[in-house]
C-alpha positions in Angstrom: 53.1 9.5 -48.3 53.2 11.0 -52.1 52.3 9.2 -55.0 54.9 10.4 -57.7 54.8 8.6 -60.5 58.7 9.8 -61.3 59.9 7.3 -58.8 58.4 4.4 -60.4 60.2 2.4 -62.4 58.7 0.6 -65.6 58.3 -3.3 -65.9 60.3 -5.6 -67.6 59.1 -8.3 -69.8 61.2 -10.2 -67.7 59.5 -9.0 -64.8 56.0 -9.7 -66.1 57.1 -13.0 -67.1 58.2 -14.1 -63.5 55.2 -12.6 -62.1 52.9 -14.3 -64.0 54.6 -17.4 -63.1 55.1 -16.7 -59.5 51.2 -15.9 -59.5 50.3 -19.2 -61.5 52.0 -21.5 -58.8 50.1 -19.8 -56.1 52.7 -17.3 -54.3 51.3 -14.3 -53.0 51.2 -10.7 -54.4 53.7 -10.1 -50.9 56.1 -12.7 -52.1 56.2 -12.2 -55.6 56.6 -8.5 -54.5 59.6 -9.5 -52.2 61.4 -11.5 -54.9 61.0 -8.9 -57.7 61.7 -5.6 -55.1 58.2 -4.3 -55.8 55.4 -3.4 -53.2 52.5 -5.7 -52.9 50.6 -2.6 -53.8 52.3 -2.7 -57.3 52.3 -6.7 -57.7 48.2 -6.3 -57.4 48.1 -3.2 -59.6 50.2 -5.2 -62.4 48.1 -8.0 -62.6 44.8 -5.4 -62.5 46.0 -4.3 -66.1 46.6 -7.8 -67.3 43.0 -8.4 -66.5 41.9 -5.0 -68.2 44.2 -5.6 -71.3 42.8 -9.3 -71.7 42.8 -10.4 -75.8 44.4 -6.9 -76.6 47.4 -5.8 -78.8 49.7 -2.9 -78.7 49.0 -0.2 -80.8 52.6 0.1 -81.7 53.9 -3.1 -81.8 50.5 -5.1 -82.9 51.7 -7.7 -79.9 49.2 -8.9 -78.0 49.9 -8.2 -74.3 50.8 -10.2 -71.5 47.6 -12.4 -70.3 46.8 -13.9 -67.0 47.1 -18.1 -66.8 43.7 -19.6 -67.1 
């Protein structure tokens, strides 16, 4: 198994959006993988930033990032 970033494809805001949702009504990082076509692998990594990037903002945009329910 490789681990090439290249054949990764970025998140949406969308996709955050409906993750965080999914995750806030108590599916699981394998379903909310399933609906959005993304491994559980990337569903836990995903919501390991938003815990890492809690009460931040974007250098570039001064937006504060998306945040974990709760």
């Amino acid at each position: 198994m490789t681990n090439s970033r290249t054949s990764t494809r970025p998140w949406s805001p969308d996709e955050e959006a409906e993750l965080l949702s999914l995750f806030s009504a108590g599916a699981t990082a394998e379903e909310v993988g399933e609906r959005l076509g993304r491994t559980r692998q990337a569903v836990y990594a995903r919501l390991q930033r938003f815990q890492k990037q809690r009460g931040r903002a974007s250098r570039t945009s001064g937006r504060l990032f998306a945040q974990l329910p709760g």
